[in-house]
Each structure stands twice: as C-alpha cells, then as structure tokens.
mmCIF file of the N, C-alpha and C atoms, coordinates in Angstrom:
data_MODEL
# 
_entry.id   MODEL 
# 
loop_
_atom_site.group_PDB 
_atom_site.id 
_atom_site.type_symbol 
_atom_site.label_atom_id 
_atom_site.label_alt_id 
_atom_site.label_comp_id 
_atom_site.label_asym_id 
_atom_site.label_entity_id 
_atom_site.label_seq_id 
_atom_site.pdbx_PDB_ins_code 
_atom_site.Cartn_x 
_atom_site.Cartn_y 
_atom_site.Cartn_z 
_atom_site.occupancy 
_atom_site.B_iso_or_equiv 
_atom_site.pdbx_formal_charge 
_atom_site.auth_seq_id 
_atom_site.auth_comp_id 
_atom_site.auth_asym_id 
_atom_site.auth_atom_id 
_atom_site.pdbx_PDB_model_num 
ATOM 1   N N  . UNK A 1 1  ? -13.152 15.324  -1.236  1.00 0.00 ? 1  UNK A N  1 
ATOM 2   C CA . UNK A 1 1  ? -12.220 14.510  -2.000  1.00 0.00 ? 1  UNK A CA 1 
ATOM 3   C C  . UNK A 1 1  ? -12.096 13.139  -1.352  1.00 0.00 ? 1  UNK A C  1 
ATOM 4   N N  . UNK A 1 2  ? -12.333 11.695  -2.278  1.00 0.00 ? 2  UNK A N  1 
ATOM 5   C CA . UNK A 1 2  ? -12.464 11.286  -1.652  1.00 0.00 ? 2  UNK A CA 1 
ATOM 6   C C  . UNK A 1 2  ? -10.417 10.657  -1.322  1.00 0.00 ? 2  UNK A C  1 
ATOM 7   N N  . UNK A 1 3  ? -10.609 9.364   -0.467  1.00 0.00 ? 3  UNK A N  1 
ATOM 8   C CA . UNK A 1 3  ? -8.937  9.125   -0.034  1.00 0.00 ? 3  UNK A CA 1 
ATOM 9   C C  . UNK A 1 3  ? -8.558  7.590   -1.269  1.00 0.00 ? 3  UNK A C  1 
ATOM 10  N N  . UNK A 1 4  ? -7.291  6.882   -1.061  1.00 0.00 ? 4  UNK A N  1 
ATOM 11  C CA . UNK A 1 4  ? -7.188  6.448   -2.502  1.00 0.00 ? 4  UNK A CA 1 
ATOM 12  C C  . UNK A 1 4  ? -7.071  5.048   -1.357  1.00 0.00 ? 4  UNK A C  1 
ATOM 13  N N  . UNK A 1 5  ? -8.004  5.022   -0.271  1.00 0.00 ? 5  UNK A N  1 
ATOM 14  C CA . UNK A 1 5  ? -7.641  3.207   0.339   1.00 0.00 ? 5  UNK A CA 1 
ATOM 15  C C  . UNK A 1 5  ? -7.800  2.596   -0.339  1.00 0.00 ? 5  UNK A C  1 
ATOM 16  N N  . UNK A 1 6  ? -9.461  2.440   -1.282  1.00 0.00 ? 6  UNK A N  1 
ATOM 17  C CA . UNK A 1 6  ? -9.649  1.663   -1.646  1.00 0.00 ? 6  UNK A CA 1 
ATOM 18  C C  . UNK A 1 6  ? -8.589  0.870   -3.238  1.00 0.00 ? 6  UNK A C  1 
ATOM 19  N N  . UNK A 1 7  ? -8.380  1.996   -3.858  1.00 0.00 ? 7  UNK A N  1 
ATOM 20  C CA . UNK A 1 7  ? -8.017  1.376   -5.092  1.00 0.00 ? 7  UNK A CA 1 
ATOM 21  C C  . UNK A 1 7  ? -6.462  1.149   -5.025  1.00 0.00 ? 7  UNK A C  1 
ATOM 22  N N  . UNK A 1 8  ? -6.068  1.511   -3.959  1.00 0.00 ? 8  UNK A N  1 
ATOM 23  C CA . UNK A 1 8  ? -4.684  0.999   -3.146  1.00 0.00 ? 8  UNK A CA 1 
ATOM 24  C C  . UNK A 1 8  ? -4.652  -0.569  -2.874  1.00 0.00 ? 8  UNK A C  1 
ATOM 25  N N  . UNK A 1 9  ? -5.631  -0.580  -2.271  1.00 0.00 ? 9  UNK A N  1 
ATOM 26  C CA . UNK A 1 9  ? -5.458  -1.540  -1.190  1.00 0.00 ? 9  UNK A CA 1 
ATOM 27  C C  . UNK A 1 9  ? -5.691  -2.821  -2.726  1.00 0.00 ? 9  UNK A C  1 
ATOM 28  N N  . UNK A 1 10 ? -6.832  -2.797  -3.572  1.00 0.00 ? 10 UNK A N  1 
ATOM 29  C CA . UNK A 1 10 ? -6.868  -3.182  -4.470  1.00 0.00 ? 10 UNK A CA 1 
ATOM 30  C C  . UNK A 1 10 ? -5.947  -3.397  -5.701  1.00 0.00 ? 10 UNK A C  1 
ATOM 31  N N  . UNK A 1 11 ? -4.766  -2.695  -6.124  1.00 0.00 ? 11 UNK A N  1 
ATOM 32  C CA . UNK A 1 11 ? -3.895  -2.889  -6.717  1.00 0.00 ? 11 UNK A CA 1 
ATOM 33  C C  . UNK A 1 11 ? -3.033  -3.229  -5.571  1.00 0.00 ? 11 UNK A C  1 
ATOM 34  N N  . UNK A 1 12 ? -2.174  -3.917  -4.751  1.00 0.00 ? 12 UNK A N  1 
ATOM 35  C CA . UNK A 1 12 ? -1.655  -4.447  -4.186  1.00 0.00 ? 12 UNK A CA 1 
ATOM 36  C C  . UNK A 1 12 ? -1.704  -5.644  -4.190  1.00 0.00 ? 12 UNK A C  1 
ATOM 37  N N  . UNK A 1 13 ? -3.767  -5.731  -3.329  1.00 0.00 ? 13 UNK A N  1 
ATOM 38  C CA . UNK A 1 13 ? -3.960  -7.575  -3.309  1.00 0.00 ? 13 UNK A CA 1 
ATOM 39  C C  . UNK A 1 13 ? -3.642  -7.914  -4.806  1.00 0.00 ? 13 UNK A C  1 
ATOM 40  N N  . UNK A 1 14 ? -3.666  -6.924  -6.144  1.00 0.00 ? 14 UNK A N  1 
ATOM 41  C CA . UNK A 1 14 ? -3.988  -7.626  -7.510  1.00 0.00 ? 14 UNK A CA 1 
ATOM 42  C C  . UNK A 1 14 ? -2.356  -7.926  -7.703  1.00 0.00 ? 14 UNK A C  1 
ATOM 43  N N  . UNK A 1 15 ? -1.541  -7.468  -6.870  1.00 0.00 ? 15 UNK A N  1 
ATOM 44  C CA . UNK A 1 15 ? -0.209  -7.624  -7.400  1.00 0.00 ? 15 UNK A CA 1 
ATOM 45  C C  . UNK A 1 15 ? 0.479   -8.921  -6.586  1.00 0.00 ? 15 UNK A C  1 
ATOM 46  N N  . UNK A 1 16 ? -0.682  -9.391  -5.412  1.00 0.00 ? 16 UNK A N  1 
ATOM 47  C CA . UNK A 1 16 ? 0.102   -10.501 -4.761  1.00 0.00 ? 16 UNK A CA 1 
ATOM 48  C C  . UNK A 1 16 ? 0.887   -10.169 -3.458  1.00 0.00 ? 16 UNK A C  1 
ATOM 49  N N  . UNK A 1 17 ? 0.501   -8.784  -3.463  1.00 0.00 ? 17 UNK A N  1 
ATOM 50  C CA . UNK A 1 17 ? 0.464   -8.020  -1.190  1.00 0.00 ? 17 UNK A CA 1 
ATOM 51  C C  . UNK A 1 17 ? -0.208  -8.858  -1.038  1.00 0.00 ? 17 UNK A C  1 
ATOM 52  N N  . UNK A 1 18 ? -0.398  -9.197  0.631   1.00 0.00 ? 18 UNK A N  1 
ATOM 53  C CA . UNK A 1 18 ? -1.031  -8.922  1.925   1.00 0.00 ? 18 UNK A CA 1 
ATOM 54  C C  . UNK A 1 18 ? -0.616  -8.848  2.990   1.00 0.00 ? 18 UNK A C  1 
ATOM 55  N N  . UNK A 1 19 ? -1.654  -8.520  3.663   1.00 0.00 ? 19 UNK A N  1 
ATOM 56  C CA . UNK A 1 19 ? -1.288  -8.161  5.090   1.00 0.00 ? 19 UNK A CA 1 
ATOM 57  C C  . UNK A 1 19 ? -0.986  -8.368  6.037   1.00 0.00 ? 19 UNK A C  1 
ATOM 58  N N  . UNK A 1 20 ? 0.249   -8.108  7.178   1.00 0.00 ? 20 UNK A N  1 
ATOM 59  C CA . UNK A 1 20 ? 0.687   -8.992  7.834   1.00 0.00 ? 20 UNK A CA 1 
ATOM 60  C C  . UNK A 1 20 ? 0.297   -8.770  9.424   1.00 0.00 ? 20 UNK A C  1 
ATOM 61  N N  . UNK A 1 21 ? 0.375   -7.654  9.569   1.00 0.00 ? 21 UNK A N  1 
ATOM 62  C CA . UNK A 1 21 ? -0.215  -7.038  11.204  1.00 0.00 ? 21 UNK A CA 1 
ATOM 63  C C  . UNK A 1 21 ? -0.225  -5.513  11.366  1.00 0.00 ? 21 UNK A C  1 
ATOM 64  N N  . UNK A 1 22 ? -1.003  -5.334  12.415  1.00 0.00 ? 22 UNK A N  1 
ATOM 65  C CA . UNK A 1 22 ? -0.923  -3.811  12.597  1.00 0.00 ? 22 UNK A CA 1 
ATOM 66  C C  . UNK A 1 22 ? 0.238   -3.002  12.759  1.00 0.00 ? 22 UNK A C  1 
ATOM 67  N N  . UNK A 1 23 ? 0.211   -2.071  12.345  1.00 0.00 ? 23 UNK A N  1 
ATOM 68  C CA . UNK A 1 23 ? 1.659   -1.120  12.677  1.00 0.00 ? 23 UNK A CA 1 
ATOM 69  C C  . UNK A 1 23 ? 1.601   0.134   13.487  1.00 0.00 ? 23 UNK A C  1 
ATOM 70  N N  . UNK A 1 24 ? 2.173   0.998   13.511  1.00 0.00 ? 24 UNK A N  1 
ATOM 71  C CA . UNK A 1 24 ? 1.571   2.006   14.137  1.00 0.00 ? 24 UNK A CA 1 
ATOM 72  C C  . UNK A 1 24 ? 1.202   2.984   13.856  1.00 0.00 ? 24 UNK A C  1 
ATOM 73  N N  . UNK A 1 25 ? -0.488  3.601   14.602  1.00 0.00 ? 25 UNK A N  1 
ATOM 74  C CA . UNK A 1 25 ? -1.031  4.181   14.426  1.00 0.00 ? 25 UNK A CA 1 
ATOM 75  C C  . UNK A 1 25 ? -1.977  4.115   13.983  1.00 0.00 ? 25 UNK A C  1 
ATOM 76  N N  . UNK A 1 26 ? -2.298  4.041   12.677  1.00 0.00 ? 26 UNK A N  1 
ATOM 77  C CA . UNK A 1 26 ? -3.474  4.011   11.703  1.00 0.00 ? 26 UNK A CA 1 
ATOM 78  C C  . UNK A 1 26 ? -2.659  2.721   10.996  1.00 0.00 ? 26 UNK A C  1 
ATOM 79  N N  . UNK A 1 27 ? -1.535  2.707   10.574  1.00 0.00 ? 27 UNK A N  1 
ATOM 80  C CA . UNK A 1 27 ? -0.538  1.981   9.759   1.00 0.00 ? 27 UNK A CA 1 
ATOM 81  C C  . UNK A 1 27 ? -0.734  0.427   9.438   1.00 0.00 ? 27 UNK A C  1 
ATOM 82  N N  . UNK A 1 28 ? -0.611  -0.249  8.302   1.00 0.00 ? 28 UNK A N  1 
ATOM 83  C CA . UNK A 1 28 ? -0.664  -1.511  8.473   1.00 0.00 ? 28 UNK A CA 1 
ATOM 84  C C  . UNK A 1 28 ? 0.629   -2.030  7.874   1.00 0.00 ? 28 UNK A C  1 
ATOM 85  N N  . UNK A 1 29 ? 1.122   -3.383  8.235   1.00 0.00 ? 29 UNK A N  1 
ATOM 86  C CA . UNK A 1 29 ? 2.137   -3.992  7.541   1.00 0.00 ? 29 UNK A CA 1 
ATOM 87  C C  . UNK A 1 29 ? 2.295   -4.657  6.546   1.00 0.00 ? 29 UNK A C  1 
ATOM 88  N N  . UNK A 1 30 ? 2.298   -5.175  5.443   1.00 0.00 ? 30 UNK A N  1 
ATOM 89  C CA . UNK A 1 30 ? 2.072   -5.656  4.116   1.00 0.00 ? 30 UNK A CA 1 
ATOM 90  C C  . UNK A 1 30 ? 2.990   -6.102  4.244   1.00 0.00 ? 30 UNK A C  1 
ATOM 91  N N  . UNK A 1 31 ? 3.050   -7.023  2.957   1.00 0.00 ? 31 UNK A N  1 
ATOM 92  C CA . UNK A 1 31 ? 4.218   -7.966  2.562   1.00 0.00 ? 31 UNK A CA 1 
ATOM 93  C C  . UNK A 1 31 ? 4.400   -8.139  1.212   1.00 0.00 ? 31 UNK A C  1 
ATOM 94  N N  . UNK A 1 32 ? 5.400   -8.340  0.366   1.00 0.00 ? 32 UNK A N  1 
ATOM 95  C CA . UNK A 1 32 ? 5.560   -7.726  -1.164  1.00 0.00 ? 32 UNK A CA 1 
ATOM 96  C C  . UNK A 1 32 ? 5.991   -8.551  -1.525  1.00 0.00 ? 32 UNK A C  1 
ATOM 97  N N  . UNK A 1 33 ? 5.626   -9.821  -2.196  1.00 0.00 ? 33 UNK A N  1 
ATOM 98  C CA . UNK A 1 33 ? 6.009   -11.025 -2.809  1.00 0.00 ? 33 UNK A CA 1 
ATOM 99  C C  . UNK A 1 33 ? 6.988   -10.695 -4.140  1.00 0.00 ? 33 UNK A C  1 
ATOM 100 N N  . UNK A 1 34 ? 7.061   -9.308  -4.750  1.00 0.00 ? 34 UNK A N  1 
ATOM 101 C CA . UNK A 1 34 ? 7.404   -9.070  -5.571  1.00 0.00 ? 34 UNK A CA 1 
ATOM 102 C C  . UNK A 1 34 ? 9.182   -8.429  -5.118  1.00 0.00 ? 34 UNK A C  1 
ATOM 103 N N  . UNK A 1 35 ? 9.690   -7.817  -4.026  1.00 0.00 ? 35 UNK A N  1 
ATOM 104 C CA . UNK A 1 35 ? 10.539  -7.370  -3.250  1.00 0.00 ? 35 UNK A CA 1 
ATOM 105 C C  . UNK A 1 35 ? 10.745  -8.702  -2.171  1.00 0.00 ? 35 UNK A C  1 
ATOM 106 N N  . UNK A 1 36 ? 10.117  -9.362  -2.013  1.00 0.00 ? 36 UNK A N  1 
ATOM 107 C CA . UNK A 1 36 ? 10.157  -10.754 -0.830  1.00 0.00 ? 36 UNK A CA 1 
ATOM 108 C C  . UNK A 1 36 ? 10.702  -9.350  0.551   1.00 0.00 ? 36 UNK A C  1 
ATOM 109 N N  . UNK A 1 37 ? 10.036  -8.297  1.171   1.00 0.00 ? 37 UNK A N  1 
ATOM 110 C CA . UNK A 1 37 ? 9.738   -7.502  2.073   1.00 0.00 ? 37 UNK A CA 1 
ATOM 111 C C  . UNK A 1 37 ? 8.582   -6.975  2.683   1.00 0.00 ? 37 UNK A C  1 
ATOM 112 N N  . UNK A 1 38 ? 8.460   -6.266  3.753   1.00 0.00 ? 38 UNK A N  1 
ATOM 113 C CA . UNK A 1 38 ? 7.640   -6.038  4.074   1.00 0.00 ? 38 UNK A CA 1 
ATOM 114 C C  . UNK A 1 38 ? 7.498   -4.480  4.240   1.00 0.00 ? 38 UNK A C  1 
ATOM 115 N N  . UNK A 1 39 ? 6.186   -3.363  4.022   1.00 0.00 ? 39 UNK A N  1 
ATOM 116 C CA . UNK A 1 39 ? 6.344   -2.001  3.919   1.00 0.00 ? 39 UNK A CA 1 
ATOM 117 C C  . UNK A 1 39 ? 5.118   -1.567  4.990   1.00 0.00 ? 39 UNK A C  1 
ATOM 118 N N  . UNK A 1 40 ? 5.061   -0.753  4.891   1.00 0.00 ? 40 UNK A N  1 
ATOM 119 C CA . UNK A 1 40 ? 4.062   0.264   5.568   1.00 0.00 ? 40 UNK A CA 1 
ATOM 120 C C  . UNK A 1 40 ? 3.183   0.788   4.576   1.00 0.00 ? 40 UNK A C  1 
ATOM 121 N N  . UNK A 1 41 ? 1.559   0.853   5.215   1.00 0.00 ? 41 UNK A N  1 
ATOM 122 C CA . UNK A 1 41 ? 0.826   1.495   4.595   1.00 0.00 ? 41 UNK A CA 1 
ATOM 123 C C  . UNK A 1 41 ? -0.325  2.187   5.368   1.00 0.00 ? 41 UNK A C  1 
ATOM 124 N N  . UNK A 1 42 ? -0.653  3.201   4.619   1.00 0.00 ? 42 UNK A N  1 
ATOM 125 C CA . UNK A 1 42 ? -1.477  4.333   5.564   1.00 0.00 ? 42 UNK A CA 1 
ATOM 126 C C  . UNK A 1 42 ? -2.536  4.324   4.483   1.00 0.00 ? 42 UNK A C  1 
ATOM 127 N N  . UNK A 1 43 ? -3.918  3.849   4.946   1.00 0.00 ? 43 UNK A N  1 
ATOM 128 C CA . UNK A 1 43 ? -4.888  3.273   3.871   1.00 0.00 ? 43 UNK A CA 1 
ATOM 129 C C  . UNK A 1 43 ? -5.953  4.897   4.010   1.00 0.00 ? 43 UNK A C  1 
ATOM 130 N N  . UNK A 1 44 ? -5.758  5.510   5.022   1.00 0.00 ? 44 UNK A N  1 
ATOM 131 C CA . UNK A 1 44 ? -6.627  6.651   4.987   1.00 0.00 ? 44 UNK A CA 1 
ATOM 132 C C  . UNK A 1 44 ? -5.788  7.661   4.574   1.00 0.00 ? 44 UNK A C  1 
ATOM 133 N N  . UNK A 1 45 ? -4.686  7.834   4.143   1.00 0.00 ? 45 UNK A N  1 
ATOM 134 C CA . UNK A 1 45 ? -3.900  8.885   3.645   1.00 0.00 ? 45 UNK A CA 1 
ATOM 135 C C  . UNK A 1 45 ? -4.954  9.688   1.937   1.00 0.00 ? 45 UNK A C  1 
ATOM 136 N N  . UNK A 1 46 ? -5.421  10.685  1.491   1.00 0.00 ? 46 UNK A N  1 
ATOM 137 C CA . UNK A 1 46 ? -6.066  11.615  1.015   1.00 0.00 ? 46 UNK A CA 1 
ATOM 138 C C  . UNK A 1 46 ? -4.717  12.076  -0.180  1.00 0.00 ? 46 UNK A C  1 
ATOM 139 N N  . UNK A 1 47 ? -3.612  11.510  -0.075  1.00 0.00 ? 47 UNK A N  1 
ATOM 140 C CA . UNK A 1 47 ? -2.826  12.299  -1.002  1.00 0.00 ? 47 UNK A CA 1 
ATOM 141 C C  . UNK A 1 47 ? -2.042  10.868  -2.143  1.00 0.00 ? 47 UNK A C  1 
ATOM 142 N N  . UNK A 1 48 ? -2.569  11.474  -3.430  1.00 0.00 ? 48 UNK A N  1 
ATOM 143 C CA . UNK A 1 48 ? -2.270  10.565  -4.266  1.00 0.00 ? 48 UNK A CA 1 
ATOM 144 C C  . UNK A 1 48 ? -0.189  10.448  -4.427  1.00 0.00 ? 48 UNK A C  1 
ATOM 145 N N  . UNK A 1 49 ? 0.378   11.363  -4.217  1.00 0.00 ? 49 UNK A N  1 
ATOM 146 C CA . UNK A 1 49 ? 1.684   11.099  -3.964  1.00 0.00 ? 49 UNK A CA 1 
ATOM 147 C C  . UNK A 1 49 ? 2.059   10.066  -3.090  1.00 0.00 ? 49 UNK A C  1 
ATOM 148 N N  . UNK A 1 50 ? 1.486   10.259  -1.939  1.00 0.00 ? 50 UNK A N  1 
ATOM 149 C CA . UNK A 1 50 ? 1.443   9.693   -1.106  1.00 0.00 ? 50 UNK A CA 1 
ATOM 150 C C  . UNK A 1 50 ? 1.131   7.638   -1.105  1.00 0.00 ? 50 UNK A C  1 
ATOM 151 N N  . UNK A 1 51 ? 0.490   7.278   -1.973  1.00 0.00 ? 51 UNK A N  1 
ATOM 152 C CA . UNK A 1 51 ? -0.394  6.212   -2.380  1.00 0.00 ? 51 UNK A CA 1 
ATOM 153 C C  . UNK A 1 51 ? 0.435   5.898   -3.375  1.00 0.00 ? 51 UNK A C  1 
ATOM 154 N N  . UNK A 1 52 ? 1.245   6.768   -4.582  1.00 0.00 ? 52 UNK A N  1 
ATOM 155 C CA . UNK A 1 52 ? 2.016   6.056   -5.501  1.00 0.00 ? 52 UNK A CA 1 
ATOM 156 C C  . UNK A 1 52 ? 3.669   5.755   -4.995  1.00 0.00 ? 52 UNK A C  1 
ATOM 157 N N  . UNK A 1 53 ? 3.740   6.615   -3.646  1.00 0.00 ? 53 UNK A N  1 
ATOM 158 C CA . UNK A 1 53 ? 5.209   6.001   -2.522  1.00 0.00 ? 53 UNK A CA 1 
ATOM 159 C C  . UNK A 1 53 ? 5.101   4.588   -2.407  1.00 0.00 ? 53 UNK A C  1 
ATOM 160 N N  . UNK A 1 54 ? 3.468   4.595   -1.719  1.00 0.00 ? 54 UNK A N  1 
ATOM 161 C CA . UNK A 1 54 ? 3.265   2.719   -1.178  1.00 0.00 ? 54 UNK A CA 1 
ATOM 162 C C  . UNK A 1 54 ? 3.502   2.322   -2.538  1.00 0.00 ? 54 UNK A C  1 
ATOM 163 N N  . UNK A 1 55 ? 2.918   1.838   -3.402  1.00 0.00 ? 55 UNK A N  1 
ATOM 164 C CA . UNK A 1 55 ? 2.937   1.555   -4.350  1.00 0.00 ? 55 UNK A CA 1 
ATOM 165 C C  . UNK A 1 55 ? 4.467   1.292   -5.188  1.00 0.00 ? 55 UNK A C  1 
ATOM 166 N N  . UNK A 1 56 ? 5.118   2.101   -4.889  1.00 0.00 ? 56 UNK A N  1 
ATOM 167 C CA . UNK A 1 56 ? 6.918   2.033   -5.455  1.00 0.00 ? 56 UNK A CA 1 
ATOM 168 C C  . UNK A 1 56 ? 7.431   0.870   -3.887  1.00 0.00 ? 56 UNK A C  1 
ATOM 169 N N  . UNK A 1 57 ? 6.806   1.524   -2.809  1.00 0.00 ? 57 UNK A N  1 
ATOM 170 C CA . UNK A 1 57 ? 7.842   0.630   -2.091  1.00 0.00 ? 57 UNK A CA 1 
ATOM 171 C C  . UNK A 1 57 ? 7.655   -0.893  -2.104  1.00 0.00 ? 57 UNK A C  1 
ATOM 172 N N  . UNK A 1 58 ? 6.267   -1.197  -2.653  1.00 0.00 ? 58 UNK A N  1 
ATOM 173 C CA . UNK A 1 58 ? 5.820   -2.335  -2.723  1.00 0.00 ? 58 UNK A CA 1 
ATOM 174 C C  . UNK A 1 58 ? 6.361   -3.238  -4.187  1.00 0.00 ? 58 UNK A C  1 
ATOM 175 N N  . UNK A 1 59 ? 7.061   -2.177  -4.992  1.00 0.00 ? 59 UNK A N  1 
ATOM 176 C CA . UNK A 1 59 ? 8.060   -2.255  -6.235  1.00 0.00 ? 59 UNK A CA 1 
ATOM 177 C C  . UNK A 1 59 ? 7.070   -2.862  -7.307  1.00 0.00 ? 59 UNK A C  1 
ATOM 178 N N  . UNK A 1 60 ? 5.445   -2.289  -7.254  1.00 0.00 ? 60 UNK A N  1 
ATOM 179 C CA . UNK A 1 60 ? 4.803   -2.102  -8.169  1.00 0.00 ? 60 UNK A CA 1 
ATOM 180 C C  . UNK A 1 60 ? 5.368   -0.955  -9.146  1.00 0.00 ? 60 UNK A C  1 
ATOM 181 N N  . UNK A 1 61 ? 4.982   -1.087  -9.848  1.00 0.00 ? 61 UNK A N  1 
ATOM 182 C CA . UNK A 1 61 ? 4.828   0.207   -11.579 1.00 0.00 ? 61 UNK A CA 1 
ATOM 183 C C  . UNK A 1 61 ? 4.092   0.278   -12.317 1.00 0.00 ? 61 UNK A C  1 
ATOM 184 N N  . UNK A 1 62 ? 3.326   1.158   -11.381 1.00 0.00 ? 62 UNK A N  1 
ATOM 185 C CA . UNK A 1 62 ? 1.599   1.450   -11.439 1.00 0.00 ? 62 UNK A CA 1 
ATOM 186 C C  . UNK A 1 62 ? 1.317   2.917   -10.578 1.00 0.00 ? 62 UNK A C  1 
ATOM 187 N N  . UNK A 1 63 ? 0.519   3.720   -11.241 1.00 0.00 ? 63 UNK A N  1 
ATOM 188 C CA . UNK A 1 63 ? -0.011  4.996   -10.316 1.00 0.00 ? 63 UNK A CA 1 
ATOM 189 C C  . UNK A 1 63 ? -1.275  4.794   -10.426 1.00 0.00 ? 63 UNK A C  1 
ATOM 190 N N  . UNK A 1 64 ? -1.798  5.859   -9.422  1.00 0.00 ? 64 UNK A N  1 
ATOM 191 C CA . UNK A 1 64 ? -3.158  5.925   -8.991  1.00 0.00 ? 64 UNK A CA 1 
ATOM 192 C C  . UNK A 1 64 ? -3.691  7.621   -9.363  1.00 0.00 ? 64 UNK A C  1 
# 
C-alpha cells in the first residue's frame, strides 16, 4: 500500500502551504496561509485518516 506523501504534500502546496522547518522526528512544520498558523505534518504516515487530520488542520476541505 502505497503512503499518501505525495498527494498530501501536493494539495497543500496547491492550497498555498509551505514549509517552514523540521519538527520532530520524521515531522515537518508547514504554514497555512489559509488559518495564518502553523501545523505538523508526517509525510510518511500510510493512513488516509491520518492525511485528511493534516489536511483539516491546515483548514483545507478536501480528502484524500
């Protein structure tokens, strides 16, 4: 199965994320022009629940 980085990471940049620095662990920091905040994201995470969390916290309304 494959994991959902890519089309994550891709609806984000399309929403006007990016990235701000490493976080911890695997983790990266983003930034949400749409929330004017910043979230966490786990780009090797395998679980689509998981990928539509980032996705809400980034206050997109959009699933994967």
């Amino acid at each position: 199965m494959a994991g959902f980085g890519r089309p994550l990471k891709k609806l984000l940049e399309d929403h006007g994320c990016y990235y701000v620095r490493p976080g911890k662990g695997d983790h990266q920091i983003w930034y949400s022009p749409i929330l004017k905040r910043n979230f966490s994201v786990d780009f090797n995470s395998k679980s689509r629940f998981t990928a539509n969390g980032i996705l809400k916290q980034a206050g997109i309304d959009a699933k994967l």
